[in-house]
C-alpha positions as CSV (number, residue, x, y, z in Angstrom):
1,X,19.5,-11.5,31.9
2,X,16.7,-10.2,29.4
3,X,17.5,-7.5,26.8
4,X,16.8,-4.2,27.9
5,X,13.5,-2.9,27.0
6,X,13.2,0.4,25.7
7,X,8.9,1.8,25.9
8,X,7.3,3.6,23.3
9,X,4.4,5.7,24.5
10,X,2.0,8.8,24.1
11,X,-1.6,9.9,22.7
12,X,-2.8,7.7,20.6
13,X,-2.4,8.0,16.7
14,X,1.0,9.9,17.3
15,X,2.9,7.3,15.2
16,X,3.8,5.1,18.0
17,X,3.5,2.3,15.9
18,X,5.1,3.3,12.4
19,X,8.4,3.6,14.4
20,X,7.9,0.6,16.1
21,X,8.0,-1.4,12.7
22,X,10.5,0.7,10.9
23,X,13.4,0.0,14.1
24,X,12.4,-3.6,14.2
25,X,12.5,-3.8,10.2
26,X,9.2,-5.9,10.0
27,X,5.5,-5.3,10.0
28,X,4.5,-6.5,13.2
29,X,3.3,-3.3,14.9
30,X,-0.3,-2.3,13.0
31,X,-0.9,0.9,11.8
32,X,-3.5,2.6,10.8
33,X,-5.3,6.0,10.7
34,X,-7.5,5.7,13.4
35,X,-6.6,5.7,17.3
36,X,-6.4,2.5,19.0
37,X,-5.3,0.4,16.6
38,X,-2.8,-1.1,19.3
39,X,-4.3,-2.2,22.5
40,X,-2.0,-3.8,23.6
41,X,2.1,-4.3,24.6
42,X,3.5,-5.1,21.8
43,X,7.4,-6.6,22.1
44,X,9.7,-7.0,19.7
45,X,14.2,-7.5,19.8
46,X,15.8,-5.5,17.5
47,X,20.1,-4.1,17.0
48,X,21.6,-0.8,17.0
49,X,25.1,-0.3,16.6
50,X,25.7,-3.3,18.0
51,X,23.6,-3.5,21.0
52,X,20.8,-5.4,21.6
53,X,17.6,-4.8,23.0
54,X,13.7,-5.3,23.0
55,X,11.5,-2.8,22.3
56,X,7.4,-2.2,23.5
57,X,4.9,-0.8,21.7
58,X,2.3,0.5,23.3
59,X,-1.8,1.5,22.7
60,X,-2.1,5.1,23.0
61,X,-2.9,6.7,26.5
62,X,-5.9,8.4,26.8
63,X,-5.6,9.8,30.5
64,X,-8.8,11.4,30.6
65,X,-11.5,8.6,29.1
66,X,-13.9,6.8,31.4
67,X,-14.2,4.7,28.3
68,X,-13.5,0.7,29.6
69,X,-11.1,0.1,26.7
70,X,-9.1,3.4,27.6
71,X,-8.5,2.3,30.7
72,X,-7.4,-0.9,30.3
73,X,-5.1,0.3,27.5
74,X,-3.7,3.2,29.9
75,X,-2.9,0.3,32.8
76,X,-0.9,-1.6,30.2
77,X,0.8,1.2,28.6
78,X,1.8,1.6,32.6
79,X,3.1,-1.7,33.6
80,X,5.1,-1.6,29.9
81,X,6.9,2.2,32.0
82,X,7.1,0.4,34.8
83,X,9.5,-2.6,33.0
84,X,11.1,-0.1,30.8
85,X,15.0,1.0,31.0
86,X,14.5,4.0,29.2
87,X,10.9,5.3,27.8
88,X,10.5,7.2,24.2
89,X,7.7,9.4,24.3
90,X,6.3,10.3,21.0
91,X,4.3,13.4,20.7
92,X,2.4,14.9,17.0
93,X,4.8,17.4,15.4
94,X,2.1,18.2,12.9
95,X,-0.7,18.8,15.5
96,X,1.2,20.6,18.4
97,X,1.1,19.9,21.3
98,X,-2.6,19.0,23.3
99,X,-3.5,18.8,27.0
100,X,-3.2,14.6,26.8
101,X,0.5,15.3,25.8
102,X,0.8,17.1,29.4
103,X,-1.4,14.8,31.2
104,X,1.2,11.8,29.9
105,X,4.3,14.3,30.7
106,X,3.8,14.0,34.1
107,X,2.7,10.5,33.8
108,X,6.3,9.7,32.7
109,X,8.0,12.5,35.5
110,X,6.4,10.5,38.2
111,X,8.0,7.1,36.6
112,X,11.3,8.9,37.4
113,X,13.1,6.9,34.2
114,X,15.1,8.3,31.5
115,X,12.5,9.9,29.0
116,X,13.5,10.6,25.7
117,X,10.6,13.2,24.0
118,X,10.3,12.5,20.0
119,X,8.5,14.9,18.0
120,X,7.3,13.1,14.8
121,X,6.1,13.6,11.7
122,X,8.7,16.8,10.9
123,X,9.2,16.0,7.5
124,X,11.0,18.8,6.8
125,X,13.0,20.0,10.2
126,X,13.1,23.4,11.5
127,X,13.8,24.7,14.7
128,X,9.8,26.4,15.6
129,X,8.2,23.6,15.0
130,X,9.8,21.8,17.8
131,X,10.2,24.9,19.9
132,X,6.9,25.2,21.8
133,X,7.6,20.8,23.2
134,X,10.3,22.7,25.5
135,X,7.6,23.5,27.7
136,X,6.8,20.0,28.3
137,X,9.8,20.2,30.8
138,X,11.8,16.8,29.3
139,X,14.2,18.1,27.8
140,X,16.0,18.6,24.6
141,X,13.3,17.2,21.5
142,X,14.3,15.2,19.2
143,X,12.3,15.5,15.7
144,X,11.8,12.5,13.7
145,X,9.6,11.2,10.5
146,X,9.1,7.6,11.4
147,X,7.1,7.2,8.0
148,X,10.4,8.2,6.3
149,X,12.9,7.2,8.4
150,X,14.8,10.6,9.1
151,X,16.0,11.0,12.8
152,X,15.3,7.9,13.7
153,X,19.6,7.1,14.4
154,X,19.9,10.2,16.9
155,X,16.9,8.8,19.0
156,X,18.4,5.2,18.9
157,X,21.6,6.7,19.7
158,X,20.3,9.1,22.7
159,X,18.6,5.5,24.0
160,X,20.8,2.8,24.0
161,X,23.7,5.1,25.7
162,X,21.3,4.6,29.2
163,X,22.2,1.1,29.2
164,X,25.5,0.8,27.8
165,X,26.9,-1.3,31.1
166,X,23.4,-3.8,30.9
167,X,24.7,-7.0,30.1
168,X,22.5,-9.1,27.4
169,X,22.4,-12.3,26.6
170,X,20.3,-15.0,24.7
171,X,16.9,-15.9,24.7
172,X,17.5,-19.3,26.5
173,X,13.2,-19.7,27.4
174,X,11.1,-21.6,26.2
175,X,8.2,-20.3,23.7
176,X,4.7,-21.0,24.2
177,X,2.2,-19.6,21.8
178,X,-1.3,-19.8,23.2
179,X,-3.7,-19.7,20.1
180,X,-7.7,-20.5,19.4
181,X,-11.2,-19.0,18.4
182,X,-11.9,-15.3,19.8
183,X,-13.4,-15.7,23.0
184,X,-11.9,-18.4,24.1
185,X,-10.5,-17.1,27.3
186,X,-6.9,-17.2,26.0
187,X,-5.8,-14.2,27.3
188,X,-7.9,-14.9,30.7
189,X,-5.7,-18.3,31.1
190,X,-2.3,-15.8,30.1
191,X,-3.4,-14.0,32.8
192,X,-3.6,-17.0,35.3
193,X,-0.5,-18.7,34.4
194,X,1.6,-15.2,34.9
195,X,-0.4,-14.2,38.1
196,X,-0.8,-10.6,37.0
197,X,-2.9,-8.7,34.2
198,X,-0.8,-9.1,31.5
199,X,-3.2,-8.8,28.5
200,X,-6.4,-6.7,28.4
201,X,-9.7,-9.0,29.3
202,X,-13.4,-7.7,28.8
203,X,-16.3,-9.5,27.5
204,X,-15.6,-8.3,24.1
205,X,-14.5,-10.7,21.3
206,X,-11.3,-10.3,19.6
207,X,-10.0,-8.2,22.6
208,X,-6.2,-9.2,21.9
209,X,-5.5,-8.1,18.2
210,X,-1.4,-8.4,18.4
211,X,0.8,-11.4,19.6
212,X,2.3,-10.4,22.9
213,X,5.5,-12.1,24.1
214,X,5.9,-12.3,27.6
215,X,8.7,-13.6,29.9
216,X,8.3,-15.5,33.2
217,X,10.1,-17.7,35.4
218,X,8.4,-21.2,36.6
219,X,10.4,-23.7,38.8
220,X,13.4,-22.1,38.0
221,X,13.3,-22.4,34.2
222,X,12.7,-19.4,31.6
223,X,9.6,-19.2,29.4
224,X,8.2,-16.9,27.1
225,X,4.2,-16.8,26.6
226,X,2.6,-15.2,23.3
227,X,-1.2,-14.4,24.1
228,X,-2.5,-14.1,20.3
229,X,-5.7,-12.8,18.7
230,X,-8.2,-14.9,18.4
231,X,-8.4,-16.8,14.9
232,X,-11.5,-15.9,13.1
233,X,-12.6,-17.9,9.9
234,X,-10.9,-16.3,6.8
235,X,-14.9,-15.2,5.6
236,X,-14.7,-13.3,9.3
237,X,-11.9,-11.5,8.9
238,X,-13.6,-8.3,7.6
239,X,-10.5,-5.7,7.7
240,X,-6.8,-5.2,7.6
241,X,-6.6,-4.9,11.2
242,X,-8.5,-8.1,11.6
243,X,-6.4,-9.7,9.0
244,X,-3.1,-9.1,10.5
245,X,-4.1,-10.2,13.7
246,X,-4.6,-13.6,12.0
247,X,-1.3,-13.5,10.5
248,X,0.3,-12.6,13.5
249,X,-1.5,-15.5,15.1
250,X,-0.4,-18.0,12.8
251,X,3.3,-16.4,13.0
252,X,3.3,-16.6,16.5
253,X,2.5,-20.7,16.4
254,X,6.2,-20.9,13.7
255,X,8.0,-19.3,16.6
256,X,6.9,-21.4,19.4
257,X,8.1,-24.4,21.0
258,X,5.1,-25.7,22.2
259,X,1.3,-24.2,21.6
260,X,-1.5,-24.3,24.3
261,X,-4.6,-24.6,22.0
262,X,-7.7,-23.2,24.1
263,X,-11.4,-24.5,23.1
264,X,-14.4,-23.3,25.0
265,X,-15.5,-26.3,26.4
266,X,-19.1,-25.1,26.2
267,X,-19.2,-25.2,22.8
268,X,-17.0,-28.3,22.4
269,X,-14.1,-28.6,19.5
270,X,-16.0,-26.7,16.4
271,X,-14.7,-26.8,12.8
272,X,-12.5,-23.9,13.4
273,X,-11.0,-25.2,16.4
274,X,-9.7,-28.2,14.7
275,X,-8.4,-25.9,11.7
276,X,-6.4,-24.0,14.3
277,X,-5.1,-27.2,15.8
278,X,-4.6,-28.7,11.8
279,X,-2.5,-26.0,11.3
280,X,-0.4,-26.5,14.8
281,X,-0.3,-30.3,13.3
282,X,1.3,-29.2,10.4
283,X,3.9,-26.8,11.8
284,X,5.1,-30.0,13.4
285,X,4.6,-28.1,17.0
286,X,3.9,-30.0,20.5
287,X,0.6,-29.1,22.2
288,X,-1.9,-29.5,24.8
289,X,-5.5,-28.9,23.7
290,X,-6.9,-26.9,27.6
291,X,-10.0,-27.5,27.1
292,X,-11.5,-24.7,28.8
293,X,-14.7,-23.1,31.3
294,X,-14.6,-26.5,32.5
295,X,-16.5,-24.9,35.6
296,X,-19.4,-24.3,33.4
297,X,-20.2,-27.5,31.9
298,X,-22.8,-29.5,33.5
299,X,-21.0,-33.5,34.7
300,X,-21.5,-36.5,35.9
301,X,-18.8,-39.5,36.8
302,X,-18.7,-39.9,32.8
303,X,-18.3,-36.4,31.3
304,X,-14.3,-36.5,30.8
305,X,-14.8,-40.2,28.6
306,X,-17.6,-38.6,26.7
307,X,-15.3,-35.5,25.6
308,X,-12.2,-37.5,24.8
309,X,-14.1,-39.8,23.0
310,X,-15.4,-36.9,20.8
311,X,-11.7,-35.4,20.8
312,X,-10.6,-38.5,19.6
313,X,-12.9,-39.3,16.8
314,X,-12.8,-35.1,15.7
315,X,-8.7,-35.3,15.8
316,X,-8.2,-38.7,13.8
317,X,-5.3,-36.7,12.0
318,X,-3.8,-36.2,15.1
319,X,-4.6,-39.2,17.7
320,X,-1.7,-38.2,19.5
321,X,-3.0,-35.3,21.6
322,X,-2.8,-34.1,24.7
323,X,-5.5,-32.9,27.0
324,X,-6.5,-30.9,30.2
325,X,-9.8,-29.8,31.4
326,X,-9.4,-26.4,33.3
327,X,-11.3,-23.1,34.0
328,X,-9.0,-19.8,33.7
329,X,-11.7,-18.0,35.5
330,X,-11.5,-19.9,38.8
331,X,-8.2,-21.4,38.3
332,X,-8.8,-25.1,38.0
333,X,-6.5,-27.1,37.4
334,X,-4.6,-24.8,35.4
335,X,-2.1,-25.7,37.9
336,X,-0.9,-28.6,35.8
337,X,-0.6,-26.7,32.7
338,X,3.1,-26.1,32.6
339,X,3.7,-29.2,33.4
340,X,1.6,-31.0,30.7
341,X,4.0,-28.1,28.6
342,X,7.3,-29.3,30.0
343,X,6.3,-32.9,29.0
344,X,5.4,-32.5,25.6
345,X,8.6,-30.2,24.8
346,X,10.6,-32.8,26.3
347,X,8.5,-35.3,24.2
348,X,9.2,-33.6,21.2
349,X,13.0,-33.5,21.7
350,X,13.2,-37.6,22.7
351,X,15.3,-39.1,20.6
352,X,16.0,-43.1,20.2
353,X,19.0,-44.7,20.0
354,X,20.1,-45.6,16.4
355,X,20.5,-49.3,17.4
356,X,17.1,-49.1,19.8
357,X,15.0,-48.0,16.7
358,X,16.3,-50.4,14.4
359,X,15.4,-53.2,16.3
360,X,12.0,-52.3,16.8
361,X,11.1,-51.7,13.1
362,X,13.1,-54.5,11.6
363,X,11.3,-56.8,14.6
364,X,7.8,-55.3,13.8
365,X,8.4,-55.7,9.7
366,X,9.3,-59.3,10.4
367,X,6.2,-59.7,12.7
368,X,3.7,-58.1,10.4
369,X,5.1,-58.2,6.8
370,X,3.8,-55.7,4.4
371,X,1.7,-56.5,1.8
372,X,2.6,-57.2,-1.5
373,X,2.0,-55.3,-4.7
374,X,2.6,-57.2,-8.2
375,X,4.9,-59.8,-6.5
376,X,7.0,-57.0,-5.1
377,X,7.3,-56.5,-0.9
378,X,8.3,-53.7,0.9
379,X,11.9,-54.5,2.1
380,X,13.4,-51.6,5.5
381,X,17.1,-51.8,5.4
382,X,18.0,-49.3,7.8
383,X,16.5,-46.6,10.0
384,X,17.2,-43.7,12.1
385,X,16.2,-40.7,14.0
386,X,17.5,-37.2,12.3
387,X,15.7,-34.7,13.7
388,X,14.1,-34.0,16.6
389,X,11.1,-31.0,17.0
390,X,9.3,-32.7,15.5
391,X,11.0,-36.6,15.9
392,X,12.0,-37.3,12.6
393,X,12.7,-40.9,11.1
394,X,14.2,-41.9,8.2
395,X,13.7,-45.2,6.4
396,X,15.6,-46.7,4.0
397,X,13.6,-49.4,1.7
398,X,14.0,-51.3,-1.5
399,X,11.3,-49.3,-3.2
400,X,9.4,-45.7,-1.9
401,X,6.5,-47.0,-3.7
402,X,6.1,-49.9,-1.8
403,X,5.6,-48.0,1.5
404,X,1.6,-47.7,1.8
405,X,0.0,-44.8,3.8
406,X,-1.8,-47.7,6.4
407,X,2.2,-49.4,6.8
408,X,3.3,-46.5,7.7
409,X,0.9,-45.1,9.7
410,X,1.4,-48.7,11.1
411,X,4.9,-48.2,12.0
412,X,4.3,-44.6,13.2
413,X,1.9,-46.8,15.9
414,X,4.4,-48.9,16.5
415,X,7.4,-46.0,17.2
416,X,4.4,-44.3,19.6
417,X,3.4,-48.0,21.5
418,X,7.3,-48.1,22.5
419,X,8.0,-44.4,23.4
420,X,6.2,-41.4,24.5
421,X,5.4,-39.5,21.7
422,X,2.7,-38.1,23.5
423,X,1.5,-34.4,22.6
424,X,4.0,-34.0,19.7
425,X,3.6,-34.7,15.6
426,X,6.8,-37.2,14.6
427,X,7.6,-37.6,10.5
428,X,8.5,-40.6,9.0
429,X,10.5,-39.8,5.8
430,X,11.2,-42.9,3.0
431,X,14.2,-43.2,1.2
432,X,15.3,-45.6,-1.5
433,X,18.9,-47.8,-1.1
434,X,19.4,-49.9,-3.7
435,X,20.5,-53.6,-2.5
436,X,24.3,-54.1,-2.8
C-alpha cells in the first residue's frame, strides 16, 4: 500500500509552495512572487515523528477564471482532493481573507475529507489575526510562517493523527522518467499510458514546469511515471522558473529506472534531443527513444529503415538503442510501450555467469588478439560482472595501458553479440593484476 498523501491547496500565491519545500527539506516545490508558479501536482515523501507519508503540492485555485490555464490547474488541484487522506488548506494571513478563500471552502466541504485550515505568513502570532478565518466554518486555524518555519509541527501533528492506523510500506515500483524537448507531447503520452488527465496539456510549450511522480498499476506490477518539463537549451532557459524546471528534469532522469526519451518525429532527432538522450547515456539509465506523432509523418513501405538509419548514424555513442514509433494523440502503438520498458529494465539488470563471461572474452582475445604496442600485448586474466544497472564488467589485464578504446569497444560488441544488452548502457572497467 502507497503512503498516505496529505494535499496542499488554496488561492494561489498563499505560500502553498514555501511549505511544501520546507516539510520535504529540499527545493523541489518553486517559489516565487507571482501566482501560478506551480501548475501542476507536485508529489514528494517526506517523515514526521516517525510516520511516513507523501505530500502534493498543488497550483493555486482560481474558482472563478475562464482563463484556459486556470482551469486546467483547478481540475488538477481536484483530482490531487480527490486522492488525498487529509487536505491542508492554506489561506493569506497577511491579506485576510478574499471571496476565492470561500469559493475553495466549500470546494473542500463538498470533498467531505478531513480539512485542516492554515493561516500563513503570521510572523508574529496573535489571536485577531486569525480570528475572522472562523467564519470559514473549518474549524479551529492553525497559524503558521512557512518562510520561517514556526507552526509548522502543530499542523504536521493535527495531520498525520488522521491516518495513524494506514499501514505504509516501500516504494517497490518501478521509476520511469519521461524526458525531451518542450513540445514534445510528453505529457500527452503520460496521459495515454495512465488512461486519465494526469498532467495539464494545451498547445502551449513548456506546459509541464515540475517533475510529477505518478503511480499506476500495469499487469499486475507497480510503476511510478515522472512527466518532466520540457528541456530547453541552456541559452533558452531565460528565468529561475525556467531553470529549475531543467534541473528538476535532469533530477528526475538520476531517480529513474528506465527513461522514455520522446522526439517529435516531425522534426526528427535535433541536436538537443541527442543532448537529452547523451545525458540519459551517461547516467547509465535504460531507455526507449518513442519516437513520436508518428501519425503525422508522411510514409511509404521504407519510412521506418530511413529513420533508424538516421537514429543510428545520429546515436553512434549509443548504438545500442531502443526504438518505437507511436502517436500519443491517437494512441498508436503506444500499446507496446511498457513492454519495450519492462525489457530494457530487465535488460539492464541481466547478469552473466562468472564462468559464462570468462569464456567468451578469453575465446574472443584468443580469436582476435590485440595489437601490440612497443613489443608489449594486451594480456585478460580474469573477468566478471559486478554490477548490474548499468551491467558492469571488470577486466583484469597485464597492463591498463594496453587496453585501446577500439579493443574495447570491441569486446563491449562482443558482450552485446552474446546477450541482450539491448536499450541499456553496460561499463567495462580495467584493472591491472600483476602475473604471479
Amino acid at each position: 500500500m502507497a503512503n498516505p498523501l496529505i494535499a496542499v491547496v488554496g488561492r494561489p500565491n498563499v505560500g502553498k509552495s514555501t511549505f511544501f519545500n520546507k516539510v520535504v527539506g529540499r527545493k523541489i516545490s518553486i517559489t516565487e512572487d507571482r501566482p501560478g508558479v506551480t501548475r501542476d501536482r507536485l508529489y514528494a515523501d517526506a517523515e514526521w515523528r516517525g510516520k511516513n507519508f507523501s505530500l502534493v503540492d498543488t497550483g493555486g485555485i482560481e474558482m472563478k477564471s475562464d482563463d484556459v490555464m486556470w482551469r486546467q490547474i483547478k481540475k488538477q488541484a481536484e483530482v490531487a482532493i480527490e486522492t488525498a487522506l487529509v487536505i491542508l488548506f492554506f489561506v493569506d494571513g497577511k491579506e485576510g481573507l478574499t471571496t476565492s478563500d470561500y469559493d475553495v471552502a466549500d470546494m473542500l466541504r463538498r470533498s467531505k475529507k478531513p480539512v485542516i485550515l492554515v493561516v500563513n505568513k503570521i510572523d508574529e502570532y496573535s489571536e485577531d489575526k486569525v480570528f475572522e478565518f472562523y467564519s470559514l466554518g473549518l474549524g479551529e486555524p492553525f497559524p503558521v510562517s512557512a518562510e520561517h518555519g514556526t507552526g509548522i509541527g502543530d499542523v504536521l501533528d493535527e495531520a498525520v493523527s488522521y491516518f495513524e492506523k494506514f499501514s505504509t510500506e516501500e516504494d517497490d515500483s518501478l521509476k520511469i522518467a519521461v524526458v525531451g524537448k518542450p513540445n514534445a507531447g510528453k505529457s500527452s503520452l503520460v496521459n495515454r499510458l495512465l488512461g486519465f488527465e494526469r498532467s495539464i496539456v494545451t498547445d502551449i510549450a513548456g506546459t509541464t514546469r515540475d517533475a510529477i511522480d505518478t503511480k499506476f498499476t500495469f499487469d499486475g506490477k507497480n510503476y511510478t511515471i515522472i512527466d518532466t518539463a520540457g528541456i530547453r537549451k541552456k541559452a533558452r532557459v531565460e528565468d529561475d522558473v525556467e531553470y529549475y524546471s531543467v534541473m528538476r528534469a535532469f533530477d528526475a532522469v538520476r531517480r529513474a529506472d528506465v527513461c522514455l526519451l520522446v522526439v517529435d518525429s516531425t522534426e526528427g532527432l535535433t541536436e538537443q534531443d541527442t543532448k537529452i538522450i547523451g545525458y540519459v547515456h551517461e547516467q547509465g539509465k535504460p531507455s526507449v527513444i518513442v519516437m513520436n506523432k508518428w501519425d503525422l509523418v508522411e510514409k511509404d513501405t521504407n519510412t521506418i529503415n530511413k529513420f533508424e538509419d538516421k537514429l543510428k548514424e545520429d546515436l553512434k555513442f549509443m548504438d545500442y538503442f531502443k526504438s518505437i514509433y507511436v502517436s500519443a494523440k491517437t494512441g498508436q502503438r503506444t500499446e507496446k510501450i511498457m513492454a519495450a520498458v519492462d525489457k530494457v529494465y530487465e535488460n539492464a539488470h541481466f547478469r552473466i555467469p562468472t564462468g559464462t563471461l570468462n569464456d567468451l572474452i578469453s575465446d574472443t582475445v584468443r580469436a582476435n588478439e590485440p595489437p601490440s604496442y612497443n613489443g608489449r600485448r594486451l594480456r585478460v586474466y580474469y573477468s566478471s560482472q559486478v554490477a548490474v544497472a548499468p551491467p558492469t564488467f571488470v577486466l583484469f589485464v597485464n597492463s591498463e595501458d594496453l587496453l585501446h578504446f577500439s579493443y574495447e569497444r570491441f569486446l563491449e560488441n562482443t558482450i552485446r553479440k552474446a546477450f541482450d544488452f539491448s536499450g541499456t548502457p553496460i561499463r567495462i572497467v580495467v584493472r591491472e593484476k600483476k602475473e604471479g
